[in-house]
Each structure stands twice: as C-alpha cells, then as structure tokens.
C-alpha positions as CSV (number, residue, x, y, z in Angstrom):
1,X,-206.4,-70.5,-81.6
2,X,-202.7,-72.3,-81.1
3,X,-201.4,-69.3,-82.8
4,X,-203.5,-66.6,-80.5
5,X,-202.2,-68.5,-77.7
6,X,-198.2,-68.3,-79.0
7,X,-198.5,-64.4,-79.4
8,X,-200.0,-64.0,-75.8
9,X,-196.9,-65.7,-74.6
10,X,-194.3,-64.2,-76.5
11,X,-195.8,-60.9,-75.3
12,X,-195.8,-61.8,-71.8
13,X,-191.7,-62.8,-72.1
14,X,-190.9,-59.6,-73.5
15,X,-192.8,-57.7,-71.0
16,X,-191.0,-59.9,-68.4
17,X,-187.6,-59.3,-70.0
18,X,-188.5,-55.5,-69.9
19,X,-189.1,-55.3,-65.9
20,X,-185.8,-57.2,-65.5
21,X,-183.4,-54.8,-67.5
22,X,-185.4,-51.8,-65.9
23,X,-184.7,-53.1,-62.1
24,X,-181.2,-53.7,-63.4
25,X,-181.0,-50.1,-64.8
26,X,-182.3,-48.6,-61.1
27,X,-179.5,-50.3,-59.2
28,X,-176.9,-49.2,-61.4
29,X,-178.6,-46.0,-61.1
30,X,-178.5,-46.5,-56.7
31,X,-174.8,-47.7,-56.8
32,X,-174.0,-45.2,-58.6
33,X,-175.9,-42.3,-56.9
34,X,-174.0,-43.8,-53.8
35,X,-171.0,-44.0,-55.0
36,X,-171.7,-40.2,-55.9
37,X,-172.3,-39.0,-52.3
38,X,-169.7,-41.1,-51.0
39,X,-167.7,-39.1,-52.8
40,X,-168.9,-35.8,-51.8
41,X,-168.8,-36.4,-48.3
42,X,-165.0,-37.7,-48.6
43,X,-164.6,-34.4,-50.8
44,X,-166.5,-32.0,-48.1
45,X,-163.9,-33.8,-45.0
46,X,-160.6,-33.2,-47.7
47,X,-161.9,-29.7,-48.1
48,X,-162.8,-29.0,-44.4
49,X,-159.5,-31.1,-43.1
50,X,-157.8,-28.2,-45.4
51,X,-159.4,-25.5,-44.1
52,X,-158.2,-26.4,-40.5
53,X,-155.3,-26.7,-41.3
54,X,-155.2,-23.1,-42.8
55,X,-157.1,-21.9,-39.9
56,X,-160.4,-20.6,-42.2
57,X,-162.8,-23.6,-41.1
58,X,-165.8,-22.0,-40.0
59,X,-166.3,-24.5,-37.0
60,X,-162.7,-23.8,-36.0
61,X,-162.9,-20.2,-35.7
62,X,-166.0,-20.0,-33.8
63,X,-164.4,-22.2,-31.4
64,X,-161.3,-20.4,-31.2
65,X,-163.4,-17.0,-30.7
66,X,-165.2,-18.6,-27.5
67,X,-161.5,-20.0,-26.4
68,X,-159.8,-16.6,-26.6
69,X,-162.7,-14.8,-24.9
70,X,-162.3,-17.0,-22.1
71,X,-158.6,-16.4,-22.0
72,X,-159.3,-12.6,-22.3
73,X,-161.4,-12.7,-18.8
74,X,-159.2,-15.0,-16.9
75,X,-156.3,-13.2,-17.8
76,X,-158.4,-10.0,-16.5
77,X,-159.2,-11.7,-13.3
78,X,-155.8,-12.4,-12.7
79,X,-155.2,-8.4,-13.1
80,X,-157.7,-7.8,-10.8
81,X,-156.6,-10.0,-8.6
82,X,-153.2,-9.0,-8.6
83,X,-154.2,-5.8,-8.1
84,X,-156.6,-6.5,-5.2
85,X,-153.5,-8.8,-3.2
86,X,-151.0,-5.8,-3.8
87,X,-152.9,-3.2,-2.4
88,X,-153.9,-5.3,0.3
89,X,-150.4,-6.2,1.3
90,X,-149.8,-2.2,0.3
91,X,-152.0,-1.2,3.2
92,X,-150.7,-4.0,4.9
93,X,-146.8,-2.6,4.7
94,X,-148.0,0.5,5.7
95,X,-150.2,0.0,8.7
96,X,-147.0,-2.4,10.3
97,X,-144.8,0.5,9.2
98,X,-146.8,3.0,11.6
99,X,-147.0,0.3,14.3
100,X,-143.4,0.0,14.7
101,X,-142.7,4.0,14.3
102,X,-145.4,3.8,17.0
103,X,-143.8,1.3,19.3
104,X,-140.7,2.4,19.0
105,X,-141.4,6.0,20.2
106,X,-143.4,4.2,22.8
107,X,-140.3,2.3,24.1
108,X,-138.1,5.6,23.5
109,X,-140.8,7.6,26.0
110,X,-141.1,4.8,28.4
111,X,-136.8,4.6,28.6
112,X,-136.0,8.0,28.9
113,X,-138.6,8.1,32.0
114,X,-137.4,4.8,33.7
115,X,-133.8,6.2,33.1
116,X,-135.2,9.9,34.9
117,X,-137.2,7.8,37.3
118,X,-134.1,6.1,38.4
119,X,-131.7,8.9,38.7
120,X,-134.3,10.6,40.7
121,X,-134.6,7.3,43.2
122,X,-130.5,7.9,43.6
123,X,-130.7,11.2,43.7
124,X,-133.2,10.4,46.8
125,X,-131.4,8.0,48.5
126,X,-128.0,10.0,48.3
127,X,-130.3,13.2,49.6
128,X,-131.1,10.7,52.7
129,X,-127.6,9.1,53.1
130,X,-126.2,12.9,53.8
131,X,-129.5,13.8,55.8
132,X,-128.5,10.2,57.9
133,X,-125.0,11.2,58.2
134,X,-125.6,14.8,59.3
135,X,-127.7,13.6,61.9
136,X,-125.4,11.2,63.4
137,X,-122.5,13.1,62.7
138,X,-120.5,10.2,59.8
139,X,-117.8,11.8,57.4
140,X,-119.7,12.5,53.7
141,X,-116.7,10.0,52.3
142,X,-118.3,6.8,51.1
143,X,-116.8,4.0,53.6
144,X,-119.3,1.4,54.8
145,X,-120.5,3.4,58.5
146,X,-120.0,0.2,60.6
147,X,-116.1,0.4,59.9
148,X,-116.2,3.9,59.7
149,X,-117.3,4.2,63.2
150,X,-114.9,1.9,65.0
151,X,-111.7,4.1,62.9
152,X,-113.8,7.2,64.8
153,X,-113.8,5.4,68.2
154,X,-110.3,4.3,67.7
155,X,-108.9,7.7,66.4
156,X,-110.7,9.3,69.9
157,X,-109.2,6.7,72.1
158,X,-105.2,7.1,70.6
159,X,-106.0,10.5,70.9
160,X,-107.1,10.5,74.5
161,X,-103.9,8.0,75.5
162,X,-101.1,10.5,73.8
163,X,-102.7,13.5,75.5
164,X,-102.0,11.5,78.8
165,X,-98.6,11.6,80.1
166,X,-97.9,8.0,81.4
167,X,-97.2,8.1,85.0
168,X,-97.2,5.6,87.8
169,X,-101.1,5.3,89.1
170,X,-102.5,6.5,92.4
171,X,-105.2,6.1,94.4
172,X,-106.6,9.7,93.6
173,X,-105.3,9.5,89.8
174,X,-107.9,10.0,87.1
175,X,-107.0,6.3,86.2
176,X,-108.2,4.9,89.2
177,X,-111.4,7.3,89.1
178,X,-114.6,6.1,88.2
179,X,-115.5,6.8,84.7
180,X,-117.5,9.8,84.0
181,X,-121.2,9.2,82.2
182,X,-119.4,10.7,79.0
183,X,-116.9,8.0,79.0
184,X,-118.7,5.1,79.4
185,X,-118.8,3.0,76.6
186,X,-121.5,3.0,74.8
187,X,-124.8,0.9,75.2
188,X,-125.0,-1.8,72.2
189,X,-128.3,-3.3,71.3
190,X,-129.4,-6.3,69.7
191,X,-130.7,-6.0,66.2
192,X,-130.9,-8.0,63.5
193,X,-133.2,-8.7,60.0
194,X,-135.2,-11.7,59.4
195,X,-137.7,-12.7,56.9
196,X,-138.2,-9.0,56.1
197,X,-138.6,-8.0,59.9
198,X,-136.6,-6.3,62.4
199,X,-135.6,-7.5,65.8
200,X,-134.7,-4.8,67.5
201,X,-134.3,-4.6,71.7
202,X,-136.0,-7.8,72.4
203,X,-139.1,-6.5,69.9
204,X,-140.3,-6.6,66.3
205,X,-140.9,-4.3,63.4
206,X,-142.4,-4.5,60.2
207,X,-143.4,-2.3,57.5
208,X,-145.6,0.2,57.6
209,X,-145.4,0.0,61.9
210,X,-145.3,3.6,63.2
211,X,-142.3,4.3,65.3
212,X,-140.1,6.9,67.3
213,X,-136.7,7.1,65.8
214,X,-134.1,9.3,68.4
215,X,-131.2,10.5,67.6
216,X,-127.6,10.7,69.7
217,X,-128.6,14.5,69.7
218,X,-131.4,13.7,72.0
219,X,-134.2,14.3,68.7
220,X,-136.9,12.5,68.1
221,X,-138.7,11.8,65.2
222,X,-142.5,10.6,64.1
223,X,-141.6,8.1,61.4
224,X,-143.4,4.8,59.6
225,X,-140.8,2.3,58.7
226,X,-141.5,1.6,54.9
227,X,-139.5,-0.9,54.0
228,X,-136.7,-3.6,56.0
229,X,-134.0,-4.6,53.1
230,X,-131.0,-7.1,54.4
231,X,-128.5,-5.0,56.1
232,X,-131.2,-1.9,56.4
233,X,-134.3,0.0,57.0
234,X,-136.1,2.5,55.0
235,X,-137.9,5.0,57.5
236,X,-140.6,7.9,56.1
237,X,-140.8,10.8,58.5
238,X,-144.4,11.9,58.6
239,X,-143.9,15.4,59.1
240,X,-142.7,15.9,55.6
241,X,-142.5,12.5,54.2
242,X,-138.9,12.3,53.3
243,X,-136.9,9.0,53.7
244,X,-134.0,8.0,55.6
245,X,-132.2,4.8,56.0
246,X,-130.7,3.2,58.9
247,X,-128.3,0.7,59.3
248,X,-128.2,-2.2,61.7
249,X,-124.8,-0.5,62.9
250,X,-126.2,2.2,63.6
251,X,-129.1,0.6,65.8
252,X,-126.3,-1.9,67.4
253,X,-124.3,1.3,68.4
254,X,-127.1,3.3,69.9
255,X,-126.5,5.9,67.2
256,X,-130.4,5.8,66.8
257,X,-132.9,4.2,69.0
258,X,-136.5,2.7,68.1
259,X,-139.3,3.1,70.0
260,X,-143.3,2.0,69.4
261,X,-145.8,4.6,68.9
262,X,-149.3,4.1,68.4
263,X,-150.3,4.7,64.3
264,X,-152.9,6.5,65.4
C-alpha cells in the first residue's frame, strides 16, 4: 500500500511539473508574438513615413487630390470674379464716358444760346438807344446825354451871342424885349429813382404802371413802364411792344414827359 501511495505522488509532481513548463512555454510564446507585431507596426510607420516622403502614400495622395480640387475652383472663382468686376467697371467706363460727351454738348448748346441771347438783348437795347435818340433829337456818338445836352444848349447860346452885334441897349432893343415862348428856358422837373420806383412831378411810378410818354415833338405814346434800373427806365410801347429807355436827364429837361393813364 506505502508503495501504491509513493507512485500516486510522484505522478502527481510530474504532472505538476508539466503544467508549469507549458504556462512557461505560452508566455514566451505571447512575448514573443508581441514583440512580433510590435515590430510590424514600427515596420508599416518606417514604410508609410517613406512613402510620404516620396509622395506615393496612398493617404497622402487622396488628400492632396481633395486639396488641389479645391484650389482648382477657388482659383476659378476668382476668374469669374475678375471677370464679373471688369465688365462691370467696363460698363461702368462707358456709361460715364457717354454722360460727359452728353453734358458737355449740353453746356456747348446752352453757351452758344446765352452768348446769341445776349447779343440779341444788345443788339435790342442799341436798336432803342437810336430809336430814343431820334426821337429827342441826341447825336448817335456815344457821350452820356445829360452832358451831351448842356454842350447842345451851350453851342446854341455862343451861337446866338456872336450872331448879335454888341451894341449899347435900348428901351425898344430886342435885349430889353420880353422873351419870346421859344426862348424861354426850359421847364425842369423833379425826378428821381428810389427803391426801384420813380418820383416823377410830385407822383410815383412803378413797374408795369401804364403811362403816357410825350415827346418834345408834341407825340404821344401808349407805353407800360417795365422796369426802373438806377439812373433809368425801361418803357414797352404797346402798339408794337418794342422798348425804349429814358433817362432821368431826359425827364429833368422836359425832353419827355410822363403822364398816368388808366391800364385799362
């Protein structure tokens, strides 16, 4: 029985000693299997590290596809847009360009007929200046009318004094005769401008009042008074509605005379 017994344990020993090496034999067997795919992953980095660097990694070009096609279409919309901003400014150049062709043909137009309206205003008032200076009998030279007419009045009275022998006076001499109508000096008036009216023999005028304007030559004229300047009024005949202008000499002297008339 004692020797039954030693077998059973020397049995059981070995089969102990048996597990032991075997668990020993699987974790060499792990380590190393480990070890292995350490390996192979430290290989597959080396070998993909390489191909990125040569430009053939697989990753690396797919990436590089969606990065260029996205530079591709920016690049495009920046064509486009280019495009777009230099027809616009295109269109731009062009529609300014006709505006100032436009405006300045404009302004050319409108010149030339300020210019024509202008000569035809002078062209008017010289008309009226010889149409005033017919009518009251004034030399066409251009000399202010106010001095004008006292040289006339002087010239008339000189003349009168050399064709009159000087010789003593007597009772029935023409010196000592009362003065005909004819040489009577002639009546003044008062007349003067203010604040765009006339005060004229004690009465005032304004534009647009209807008036008779007479004449030395005993004529008489329907006129409207269109407009009183500073030294001057503008009168508008109505029978053909030309214009003359009068002078406040001329109104001092009695050269013309104004008189009220109803507008109707």
């Amino acid at each position: 029985m004692a020797g039954i017994t030693h077998m059973g344990d020397t049995n059981k020993d070995t089969e102990d000693a048996s597990e032991t090496d075997l668990a020993k034999h699987d974790e060499d067997d792990y380590v190393e299997i480990k070890e292995q795919m350490y390996q192979d992953k430290l290989a597959s980095l080396k070998r993909q590290l390489t191909q990125l660097q040569e430009g053939t990694l697989q990753e690396y070009q797919k990436r590089m596809k969606k990065l260029d096609q996205q530079y591709k279409e920016r690049l495009r919309n920046a064509d486009l847009f280019l495009q777009l901003e230099t027809e616009q400014v295109e269109r731009n150049y062009i529609k300014e360009k006709k505006a100032a062709v436009k405006e300045f043909d404009d302004k050319k137009v409108e010149l030339k007929e300020n210019l024509i309206a202008e000569l035809e205003e002078k062209k008017k008032m010289i008309e009226n200046e010889k149409l005033t200076m017919e009518l009251t009998g004034d030399s066409m030279e251009v000399k202010p009318i106010m001095t004008q007419e006292q040289i006339t009045e002087d010239l008339r009275t000189l003349n009168k004094q050399l064709k009159s022998p000087k010789r003593p006076a007597s009772p029935s001499s023409p010196d000592h005769m009362p003065p005909t109508p004819m040489e009577a000096p002639s009546q003044r008036f008062e007349a003067r401008i203010e604040e765009g009216k006339l005060y004229y023999d004690k009465r005032w005028y304004h534009r647009s009042q209807a008036i008779y304007l007479e004449s030395k030559e005993n004529t008489k004229i329907s006129c409207v008074i269109s407009s009183v300047g500073t030294n001057e009024i503008w009168v508008r005949k109505t029978s053909d509605s030309t214009k003359m202008r009068i002078y406040l000499g001329q109104l001092q002297r009695g050269a013309f005379v104004i008189r009220r008339r109803s507008a109707a």
